[in-house]
N, C-alpha and C positions, 0 to 999 in steps of 0.2 A: 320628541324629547329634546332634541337637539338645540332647537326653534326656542324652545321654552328658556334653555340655558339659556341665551346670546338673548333674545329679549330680559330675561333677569339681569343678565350681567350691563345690560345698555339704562335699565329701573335705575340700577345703583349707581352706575356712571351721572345719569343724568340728576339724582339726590344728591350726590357728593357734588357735584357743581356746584346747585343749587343752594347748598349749605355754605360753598366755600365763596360765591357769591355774598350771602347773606356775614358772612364776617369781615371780607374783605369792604364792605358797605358799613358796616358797624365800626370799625378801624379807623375808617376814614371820616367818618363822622364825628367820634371820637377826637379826633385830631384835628378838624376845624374846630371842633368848641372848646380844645384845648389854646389853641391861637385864637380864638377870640375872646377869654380871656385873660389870656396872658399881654393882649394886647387891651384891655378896660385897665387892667393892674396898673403898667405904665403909664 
């Protein structure tokens, strides 16, 4: 039972990365093609 927990709690650990991976990638993506065209504008 105990196993069980500590592997669950390591699932969620490792999906909340993953997610916060997956935003921190999108932000930043984001924000090149906000400088890219803020610099076509120019």
């Amino acid at each position: 039972m105990h196993l069980r927990e500590k592997n669950y709690e390591e699932l969620l650990l490792s999906r909340s990365r993953k997610q916060h991976t997956l935003v921190t990638w999108t932000i930043w993506k984001l924000k090149i093609e906000q400088e890219r065209n803020w610099q076509i504008r120019r």
